[in-house]
C-alpha positions, -999 to 999 in steps of 0.1 A, spaced: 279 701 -275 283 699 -238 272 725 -213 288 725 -186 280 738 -149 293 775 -136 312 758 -110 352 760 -116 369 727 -113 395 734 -86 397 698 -72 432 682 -83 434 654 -106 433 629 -78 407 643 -52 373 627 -63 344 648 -79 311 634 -92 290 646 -123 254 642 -130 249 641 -168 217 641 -193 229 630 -229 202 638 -258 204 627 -295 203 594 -308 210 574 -274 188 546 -265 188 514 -282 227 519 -296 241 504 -269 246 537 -253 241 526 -211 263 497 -220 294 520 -238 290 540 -206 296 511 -184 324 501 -202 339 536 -199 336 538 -164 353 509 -159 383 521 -178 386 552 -158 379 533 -128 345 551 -117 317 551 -102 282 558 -104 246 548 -127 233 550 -160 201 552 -170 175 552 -198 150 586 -197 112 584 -210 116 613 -228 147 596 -249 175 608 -231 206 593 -211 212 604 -175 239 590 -155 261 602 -125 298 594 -126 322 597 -95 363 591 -95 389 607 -95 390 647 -113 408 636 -142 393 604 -148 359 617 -148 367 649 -172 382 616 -194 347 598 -188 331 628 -204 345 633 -232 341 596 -240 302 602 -237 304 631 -257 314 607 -283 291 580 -276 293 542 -290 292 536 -329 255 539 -338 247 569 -317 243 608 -323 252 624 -290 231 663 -298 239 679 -269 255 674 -234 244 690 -201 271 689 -170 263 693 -132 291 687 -106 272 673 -78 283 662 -46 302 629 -43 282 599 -27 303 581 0 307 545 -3 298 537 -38 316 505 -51 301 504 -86 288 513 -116 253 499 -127 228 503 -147 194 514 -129 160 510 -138 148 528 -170 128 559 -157 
């Protein structure tokens, strides 16, 4: 389901990583951005969420290693009504000074 980047993970649980994801299936109008939110605030993240024209989910999430790896296997799952297909993973560089994690503008 999820494909992730080529790039090892050799942060340490507590150093802080970010990843950009793009979640396909059945994921707008399930409550899908808002499960997100909720996630990342559980694992204490950072980051955005938003809707894609084409259907899809993209969001960037930032925290600590463990707690993000945590935050994506929690959007693998997705909320209740949704059908997460498939699951692509970047690691992208972490943004200084974030203090959130909102939902942005559908695209």
């Amino acid at each position: 389901m999820a494909s992730h980047a080529d790039t090892p993970r050799s942060q340490s649980s507590q150093s802080q990583s970010r990843v950009h994801m793009v979640v396909t299936g059945v994921v707008q109008g399930v409550g899908f951005r808002y499960f997100t939110v909720m996630a990342a605030r559980r694992y204490d993240l950072t980051g955005w969420v938003r809707n894609r024209m084409d259907g899809s989910v993209e969001l960037e999430a930032q925290g600590a290693g463990i707690d993000v790896e945590r935050f994506e296997r929690a959007v693998e799952g997705g909320p209740r009504w949704s059908r997460v297909e498939h699951v692509d993973i970047d690691i992208v560089p972490v943004v200084p000074g974030e203090q959130s994690f909102s939902v942005h503008s559908d695209r």
